[in-house]
C-alpha positions as CSV (number, residue, x, y, z in Angstrom):
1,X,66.3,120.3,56.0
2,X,67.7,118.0,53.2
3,X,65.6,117.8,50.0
4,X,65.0,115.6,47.5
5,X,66.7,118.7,45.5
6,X,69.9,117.9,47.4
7,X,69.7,114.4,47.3
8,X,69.5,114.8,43.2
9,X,72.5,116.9,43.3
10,X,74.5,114.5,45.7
11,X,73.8,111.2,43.5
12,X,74.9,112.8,40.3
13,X,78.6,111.6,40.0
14,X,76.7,108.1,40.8
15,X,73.9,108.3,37.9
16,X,76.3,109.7,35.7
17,X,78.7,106.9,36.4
18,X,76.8,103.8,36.2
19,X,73.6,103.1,33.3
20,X,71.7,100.8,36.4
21,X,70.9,103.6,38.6
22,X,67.5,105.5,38.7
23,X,66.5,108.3,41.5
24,X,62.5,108.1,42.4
25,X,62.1,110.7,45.4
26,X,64.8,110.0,47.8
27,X,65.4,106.0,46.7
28,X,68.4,105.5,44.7
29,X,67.3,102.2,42.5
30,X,69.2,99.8,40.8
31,X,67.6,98.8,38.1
32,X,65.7,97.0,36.0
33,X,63.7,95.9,39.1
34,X,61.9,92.6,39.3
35,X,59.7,91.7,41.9
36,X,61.7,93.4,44.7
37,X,64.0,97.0,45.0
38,X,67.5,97.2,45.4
39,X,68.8,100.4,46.6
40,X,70.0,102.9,49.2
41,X,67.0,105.4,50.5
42,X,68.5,108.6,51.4
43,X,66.6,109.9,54.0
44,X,66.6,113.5,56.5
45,X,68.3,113.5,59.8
46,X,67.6,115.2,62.8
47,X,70.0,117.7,62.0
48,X,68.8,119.7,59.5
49,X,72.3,119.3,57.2
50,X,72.3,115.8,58.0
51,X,71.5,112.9,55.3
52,X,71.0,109.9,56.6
53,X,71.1,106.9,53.7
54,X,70.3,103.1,54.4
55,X,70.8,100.1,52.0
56,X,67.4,99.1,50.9
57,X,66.0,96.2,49.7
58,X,62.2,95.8,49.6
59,X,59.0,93.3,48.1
60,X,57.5,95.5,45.4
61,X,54.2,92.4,44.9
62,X,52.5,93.3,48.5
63,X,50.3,96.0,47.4
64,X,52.4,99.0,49.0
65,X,51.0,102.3,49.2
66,X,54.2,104.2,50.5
67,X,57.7,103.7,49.9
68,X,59.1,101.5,52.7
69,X,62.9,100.8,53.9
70,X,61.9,97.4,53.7
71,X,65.4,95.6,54.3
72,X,68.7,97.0,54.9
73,X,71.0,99.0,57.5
74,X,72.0,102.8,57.6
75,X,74.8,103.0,56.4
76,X,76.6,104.6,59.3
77,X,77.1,100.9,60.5
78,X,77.6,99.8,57.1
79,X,81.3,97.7,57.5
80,X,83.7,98.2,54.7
81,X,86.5,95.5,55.3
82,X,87.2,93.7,52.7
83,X,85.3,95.8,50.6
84,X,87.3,99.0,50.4
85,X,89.9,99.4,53.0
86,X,90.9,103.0,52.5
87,X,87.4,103.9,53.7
88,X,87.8,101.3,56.8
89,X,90.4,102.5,57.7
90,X,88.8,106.6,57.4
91,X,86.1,105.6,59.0
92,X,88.2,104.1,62.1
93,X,90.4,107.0,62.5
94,X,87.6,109.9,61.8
95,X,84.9,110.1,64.5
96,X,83.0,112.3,61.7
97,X,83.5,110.3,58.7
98,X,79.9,109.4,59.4
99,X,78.2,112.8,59.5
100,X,77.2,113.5,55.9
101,X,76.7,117.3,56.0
102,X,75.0,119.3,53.4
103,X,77.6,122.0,53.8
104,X,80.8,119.4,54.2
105,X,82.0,118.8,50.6
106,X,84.6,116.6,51.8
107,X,82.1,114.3,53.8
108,X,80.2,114.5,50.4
109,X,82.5,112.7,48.3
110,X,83.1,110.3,51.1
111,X,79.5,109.6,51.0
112,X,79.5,108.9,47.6
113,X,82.1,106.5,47.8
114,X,80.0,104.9,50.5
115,X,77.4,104.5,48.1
116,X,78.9,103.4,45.4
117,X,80.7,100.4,47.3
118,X,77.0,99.7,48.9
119,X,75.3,99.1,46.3
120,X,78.2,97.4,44.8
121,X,77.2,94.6,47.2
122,X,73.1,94.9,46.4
123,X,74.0,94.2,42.3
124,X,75.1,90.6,43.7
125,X,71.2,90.0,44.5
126,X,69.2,88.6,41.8
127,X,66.9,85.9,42.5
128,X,64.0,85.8,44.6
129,X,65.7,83.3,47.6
130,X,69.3,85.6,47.9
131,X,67.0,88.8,48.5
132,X,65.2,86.1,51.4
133,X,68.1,85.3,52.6
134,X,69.8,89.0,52.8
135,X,66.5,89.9,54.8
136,X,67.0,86.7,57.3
137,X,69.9,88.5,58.4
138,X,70.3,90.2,61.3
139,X,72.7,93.1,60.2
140,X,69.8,93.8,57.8
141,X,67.2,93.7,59.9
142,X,66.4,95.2,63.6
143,X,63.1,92.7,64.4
144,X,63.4,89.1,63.2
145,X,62.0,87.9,60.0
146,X,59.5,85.6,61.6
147,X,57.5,89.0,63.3
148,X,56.6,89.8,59.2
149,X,54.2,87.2,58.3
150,X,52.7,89.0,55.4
151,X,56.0,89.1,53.5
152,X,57.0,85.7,55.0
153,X,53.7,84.9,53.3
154,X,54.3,86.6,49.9
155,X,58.2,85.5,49.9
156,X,56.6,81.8,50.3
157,X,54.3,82.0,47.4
158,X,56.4,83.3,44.9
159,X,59.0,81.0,45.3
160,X,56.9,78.1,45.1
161,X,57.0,76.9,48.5
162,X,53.6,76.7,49.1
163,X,53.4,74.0,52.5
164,X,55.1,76.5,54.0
165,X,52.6,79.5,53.0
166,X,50.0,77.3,54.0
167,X,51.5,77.2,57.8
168,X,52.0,80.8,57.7
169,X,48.7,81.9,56.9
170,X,47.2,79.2,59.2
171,X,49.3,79.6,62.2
172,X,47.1,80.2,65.3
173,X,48.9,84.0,66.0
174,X,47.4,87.3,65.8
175,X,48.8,88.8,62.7
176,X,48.4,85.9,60.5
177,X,44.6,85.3,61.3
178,X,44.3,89.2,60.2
179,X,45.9,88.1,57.1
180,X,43.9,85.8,56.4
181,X,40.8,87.7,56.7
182,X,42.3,90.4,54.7
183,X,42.8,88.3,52.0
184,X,39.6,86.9,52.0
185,X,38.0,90.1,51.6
186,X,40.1,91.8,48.9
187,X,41.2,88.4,47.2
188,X,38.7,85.5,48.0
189,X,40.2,83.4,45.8
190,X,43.9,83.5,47.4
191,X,43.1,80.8,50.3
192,X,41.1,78.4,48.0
193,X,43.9,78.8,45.7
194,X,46.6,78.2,48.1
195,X,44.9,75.2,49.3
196,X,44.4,73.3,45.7
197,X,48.2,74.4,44.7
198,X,46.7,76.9,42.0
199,X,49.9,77.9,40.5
200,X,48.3,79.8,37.8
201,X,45.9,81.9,40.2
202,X,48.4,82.7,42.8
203,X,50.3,83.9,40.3
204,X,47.9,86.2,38.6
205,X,47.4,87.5,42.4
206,X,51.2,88.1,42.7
207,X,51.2,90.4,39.6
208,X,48.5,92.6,40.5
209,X,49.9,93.1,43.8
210,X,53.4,94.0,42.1
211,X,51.1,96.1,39.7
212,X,49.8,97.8,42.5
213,X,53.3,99.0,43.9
214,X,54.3,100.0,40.9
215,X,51.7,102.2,40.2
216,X,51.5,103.3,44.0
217,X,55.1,104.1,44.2
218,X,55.9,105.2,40.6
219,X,58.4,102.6,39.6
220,X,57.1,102.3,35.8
221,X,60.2,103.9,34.3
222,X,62.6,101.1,36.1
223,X,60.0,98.3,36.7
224,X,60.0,95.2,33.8
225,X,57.2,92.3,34.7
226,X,59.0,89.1,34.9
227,X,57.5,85.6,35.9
228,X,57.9,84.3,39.2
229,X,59.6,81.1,40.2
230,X,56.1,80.0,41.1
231,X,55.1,79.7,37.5
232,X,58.6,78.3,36.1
């Protein structure tokens, strides 16, 4: 089984060659991170040689206990056209060139390459609304964005579109009424805040969730607090 030994030993020609990277556990990070990851999680397969690494991109202010994919696509479907053609046009002619073996140097280095040309592509997302719009689409995520009403929730708040959170967390579905309840019980003043347009409360809400993740998921070392576009 892959370990989060070999995974250190596979992304060091990558965290020796550019200052942005970090490794926490299996998550290659780009860093600094502000209010959301940007990344490739490089997970086990079920061959026990296998890695099997996604493009990541995830909300860090929603509280999270354990590291989640969050956004993204395994990179065996990852398309390189336009991107880098030589490993297009590899990756058309080699069956294989997708089966990153511990014991395959050559599929090694290709999957290094992959990596580096992924999260080439993640750098480009800064702000708040291009990480909601790489998660609205489809190529990036199996179940649409509309099933995730906590982080459609979240997403709203911080970017200052607050109508919007309002007909999230009062829409007449299941998931959102649990929400809702949730919130009143471990943040009574989220609703109430929502409502009057609290800017100032829903921010200080926003970073003790973030503070939370950061904490919960050890992201101090790469993690700098930032405002949201709520409060600018």
């Amino acid at each position: 089984m892959t370990t989060i030994a070999h995974v250190r030993q596979i992304v060091q020609p990558l965290l020796q060659r550019h200052a942005d990277l970090a490794l926490i556990g299996r998550y290659l990070l780009i860093t600094p991170v502000h209010h959301f990851t940007r990344g490739i999680i490089i997970d086990r397969g079920s061959d026990p040689k296998l890695f099997v690494p996604s493009t990541s991109v995830s909300l860090i202010f929603d509280a999270s206990a354990r590291l989640g994919m969050g956004w993204g696509t395994d990179l065996a479907y990852f398309s390189f056209e336009g991107l880098d053609d030589d490993l297009a046009k590899q990756r058309k002619a080699d069956p294989k060139f997708i089966h990153w073996m511990i014991d395959n140097l050559s599929s090694l280095e290709h999957l290094v390459r992959v990596m580096d040309v992924a999260l080439d592509t993640l750098r480009s997302i800064i702000t708040l609304d291009q990480m909601i719009a790489f998660c609205a689409r489809p190529e990036n995520n199996p179940m649409p964005l509309s099933v995730y009403p906590y982080a459609r929730l979240l997403m709203a708040v911080a970017i200052s579109d607050l109508d919007q959170a309002i007909e999230i967390v009062d829409a007449p579905l299941m998931n959102p009424m649990e929400i809702r309840r949730a919130m009143d019980v471990f943040y009574p003043t989220f609703y109430p805040a929502l409502v009057a347009h609290d800017r100032q409360e829903l921010a200080r809400i926003l970073h003790e969730l973030e503070a939370k993740t950061v904490k919960n998921l050890k992201y101090g070392k790469v993690w700098e607090p930032t405002p949201f576009p709520l409060e600018l």
